[in-house]
C-alpha positions in Angstrom: 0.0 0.0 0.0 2.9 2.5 0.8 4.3 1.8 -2.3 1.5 2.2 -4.2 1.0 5.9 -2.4 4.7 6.9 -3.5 3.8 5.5 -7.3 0.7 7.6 -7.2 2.6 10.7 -7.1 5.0 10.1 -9.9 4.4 10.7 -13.6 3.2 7.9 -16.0 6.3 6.7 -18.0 5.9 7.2 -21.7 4.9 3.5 -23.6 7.9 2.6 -26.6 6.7 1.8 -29.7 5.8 -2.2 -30.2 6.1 -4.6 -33.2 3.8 -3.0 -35.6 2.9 0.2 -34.0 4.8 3.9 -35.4 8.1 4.3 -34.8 10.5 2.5 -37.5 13.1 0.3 -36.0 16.9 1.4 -36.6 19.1 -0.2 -39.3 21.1 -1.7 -36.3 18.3 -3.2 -34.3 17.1 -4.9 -37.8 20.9 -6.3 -37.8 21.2 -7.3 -34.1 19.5 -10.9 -35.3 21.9 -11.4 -38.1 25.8 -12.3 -38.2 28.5 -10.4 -38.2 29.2 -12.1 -41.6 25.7 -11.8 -43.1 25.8 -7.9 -42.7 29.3 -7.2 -44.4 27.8 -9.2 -47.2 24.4 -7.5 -47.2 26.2 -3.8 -47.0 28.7 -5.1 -50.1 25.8 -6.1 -52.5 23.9 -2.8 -51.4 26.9 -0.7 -52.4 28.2 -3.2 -55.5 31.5 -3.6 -54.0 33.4 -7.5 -53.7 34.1 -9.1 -50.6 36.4 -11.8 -50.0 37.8 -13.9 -47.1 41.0 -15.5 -46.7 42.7 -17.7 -43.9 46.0 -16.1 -43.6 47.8 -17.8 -40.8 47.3 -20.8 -39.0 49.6 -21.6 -36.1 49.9 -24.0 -33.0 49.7 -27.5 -31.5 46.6 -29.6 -33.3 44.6 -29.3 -29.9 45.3 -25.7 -29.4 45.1 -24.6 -33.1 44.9 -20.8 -33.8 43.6 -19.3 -37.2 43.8 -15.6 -38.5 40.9 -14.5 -41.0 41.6 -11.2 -43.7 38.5 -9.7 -44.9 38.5 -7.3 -47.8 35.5 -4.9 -48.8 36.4 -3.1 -51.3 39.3 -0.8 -50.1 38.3 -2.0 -46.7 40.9 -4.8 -44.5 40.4 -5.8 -41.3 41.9 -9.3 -39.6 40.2 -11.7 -37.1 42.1 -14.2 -34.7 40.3 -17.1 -33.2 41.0 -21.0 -31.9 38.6 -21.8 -35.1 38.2 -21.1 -38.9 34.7 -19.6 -37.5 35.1 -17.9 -34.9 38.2 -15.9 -36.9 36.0 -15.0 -39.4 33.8 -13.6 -37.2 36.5 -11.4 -35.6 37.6 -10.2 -39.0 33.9 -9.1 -39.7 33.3 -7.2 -36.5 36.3 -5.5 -37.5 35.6 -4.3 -41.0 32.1 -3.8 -40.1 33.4 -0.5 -38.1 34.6 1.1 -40.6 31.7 0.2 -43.1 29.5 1.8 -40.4 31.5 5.2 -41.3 30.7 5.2 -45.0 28.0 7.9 -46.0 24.4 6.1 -46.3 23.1 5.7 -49.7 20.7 7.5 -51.5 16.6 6.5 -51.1 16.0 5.8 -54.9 12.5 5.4 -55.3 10.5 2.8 -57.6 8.1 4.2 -60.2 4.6 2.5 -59.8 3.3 0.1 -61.9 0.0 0.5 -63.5 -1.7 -2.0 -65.1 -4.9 -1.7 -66.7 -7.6 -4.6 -66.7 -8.7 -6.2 -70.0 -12.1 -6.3 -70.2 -14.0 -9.7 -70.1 -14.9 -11.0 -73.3 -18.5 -11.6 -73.5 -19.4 -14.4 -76.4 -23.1 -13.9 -77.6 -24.5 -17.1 -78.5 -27.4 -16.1 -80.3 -29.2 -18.8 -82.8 -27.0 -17.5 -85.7 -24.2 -17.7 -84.0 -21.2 -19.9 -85.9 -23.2 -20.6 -88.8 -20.8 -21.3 -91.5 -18.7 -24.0 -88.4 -18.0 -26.9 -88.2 -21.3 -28.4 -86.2 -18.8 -30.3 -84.0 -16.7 -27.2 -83.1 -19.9 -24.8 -83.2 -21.4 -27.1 -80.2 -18.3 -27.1 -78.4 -17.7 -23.3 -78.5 -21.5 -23.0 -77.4 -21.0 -24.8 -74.0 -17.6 -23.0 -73.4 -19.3 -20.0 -73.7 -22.5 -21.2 -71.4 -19.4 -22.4 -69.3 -21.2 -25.7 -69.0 -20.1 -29.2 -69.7 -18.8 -30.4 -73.1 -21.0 -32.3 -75.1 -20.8 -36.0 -74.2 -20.4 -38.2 -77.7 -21.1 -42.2 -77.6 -21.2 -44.6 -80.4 -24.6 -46.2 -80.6 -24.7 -49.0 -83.3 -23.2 -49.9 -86.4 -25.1 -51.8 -89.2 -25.1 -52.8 -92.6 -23.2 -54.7 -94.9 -19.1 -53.8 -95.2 -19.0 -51.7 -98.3 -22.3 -49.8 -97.1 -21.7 -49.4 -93.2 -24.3 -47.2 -91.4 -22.8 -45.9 -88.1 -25.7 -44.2 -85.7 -23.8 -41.5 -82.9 -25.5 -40.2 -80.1 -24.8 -36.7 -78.3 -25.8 -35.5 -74.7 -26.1 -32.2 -73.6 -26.9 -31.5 -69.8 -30.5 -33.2 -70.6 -31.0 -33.0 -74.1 -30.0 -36.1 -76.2 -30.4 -36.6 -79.8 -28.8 -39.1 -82.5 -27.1 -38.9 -86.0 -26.3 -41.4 -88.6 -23.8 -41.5 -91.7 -21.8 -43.9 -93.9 -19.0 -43.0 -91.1 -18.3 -42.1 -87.3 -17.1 -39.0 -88.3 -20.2 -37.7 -90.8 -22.6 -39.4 -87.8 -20.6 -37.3 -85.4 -21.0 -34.2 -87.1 -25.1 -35.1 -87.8 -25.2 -35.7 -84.3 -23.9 -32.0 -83.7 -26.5 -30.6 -86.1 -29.4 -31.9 -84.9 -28.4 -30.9 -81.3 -28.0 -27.2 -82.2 -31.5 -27.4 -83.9 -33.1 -28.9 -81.2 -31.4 -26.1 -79.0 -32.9 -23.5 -80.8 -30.1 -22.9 -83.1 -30.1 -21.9 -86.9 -28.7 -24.8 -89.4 -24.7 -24.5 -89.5 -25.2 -24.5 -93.0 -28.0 -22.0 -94.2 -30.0 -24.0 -96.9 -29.4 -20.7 -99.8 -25.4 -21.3 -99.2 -25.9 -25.2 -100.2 -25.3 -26.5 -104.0 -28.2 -27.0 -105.9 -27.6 -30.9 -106.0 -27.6 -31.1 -102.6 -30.9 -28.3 -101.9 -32.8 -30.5 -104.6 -32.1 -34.2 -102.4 -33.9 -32.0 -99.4 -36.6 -30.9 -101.5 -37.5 -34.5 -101.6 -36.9 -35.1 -97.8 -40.3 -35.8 -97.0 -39.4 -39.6 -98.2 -36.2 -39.9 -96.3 -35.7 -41.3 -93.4 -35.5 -38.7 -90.8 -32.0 -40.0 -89.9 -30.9 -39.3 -93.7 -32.7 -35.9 -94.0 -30.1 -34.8 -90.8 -27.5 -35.9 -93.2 -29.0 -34.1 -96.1 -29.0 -30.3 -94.3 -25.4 -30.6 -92.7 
């Protein structure tokens, strides 16, 4: 209690600065936690000058061994002597780092800011004309990526027919839509597959019908007695 009666009466001490609060901490409290060694090389690079230690003597009975260090910074020598390799280069650091303390500090060169501007997304309108003219295979594809949904998924259904006149029938899922093409080969099936997806999404033919030749418009004029499997591969 008496003591607490004599601390009453004298002024409140002022409160240092802590980690993280103002106040910046000195170059030589930042280099109390590092070696002797590790300083002279940090101050060298800094300034661009070489450094270099050499073990210049070594004298004495192998149990009582003694070793003399030379460091040179630049136009700076010092020497170290210690019973080990170590502790003699340590010496001859402490040394030469008081007279690299003397040197003039170097001037605060400050970094221009980098600005960098932001590309704008890239916004893919998939409206129903969109990639007419593709590839049906590559025009579905791109339509997901753009949706950023899930590829279409392809899978082989049957193949009929005799050998010279092979009738391959593909399938194609997208999220819950399915449909089905056919052709004389996996690839034409594939692509039929494609087409009949994007129509069923609400798609325009990849092909528009005035593009096609007249050959080919005049075999889907007659459609209506195809198959509807055929009449997929007519338009694509």
């Amino acid at each position: 209690m008496k003591a607490l009666q004599v601390l009453q009466n004298e002024p409140i001490p002022e409160k240092l600065p802590q980690n993280g609060e103002t106040g910046k901490e000195s170059e030589e409290d930042k280099d109390a936690n590092k070696s002797e060694i590790s300083v002279v090389f940090e101050i060298a690079l800094k300034r661009n000058i070489p450094v270099s230690f050499e073990v210049i003597k070594e004298s004495g009975p192998p149990h009582m061994k003694s070793f003399v260090t030379r460091v040179t910074v630049g136009e700076f020598t010092a020497e170290g002597e210690g019973n080990s390799k170590k502790l003699s280069k340590k010496r001859a650091a402490m040394a030469v780092l008081q007279e690299l303390k003397k040197l003039p500090p170097l001037p605060v060169i400050e970094k221009p800011k980098l600005y960098f501007k932001k590309r704008p997304k890239t916004i893919l309108k998939t409206g129903p004309e969109y990639g007419q003219g593709m590839n049906p295979i590559s025009r579905l594809a791109q339509i997901q990526q753009a949706k950023k949904e899930k590829e279409p998924e392809y899978v082989l259904l049957s193949e009929r027919g005799m050998p010279r006149r092979r009738e391959f029938v593909m399938q194609v899922k997208v999220g819950n839509e399915i449909t089905t093409g056919t052709g004389p080969n996996k690839k034409i099936a594939k692509r039929n597959a494609a087409e009949a997806m994007l129509l069923q999404l609400g798609y325009k033919a990849s092909t528009p019908l005035q593009d096609q030749p007249e050959k080919v418009r005049a075999n889907c004029y007659d459609a209506h007695i195809l198959p509807s499997s055929r009449f997929l591969s007519c338009i694509s």
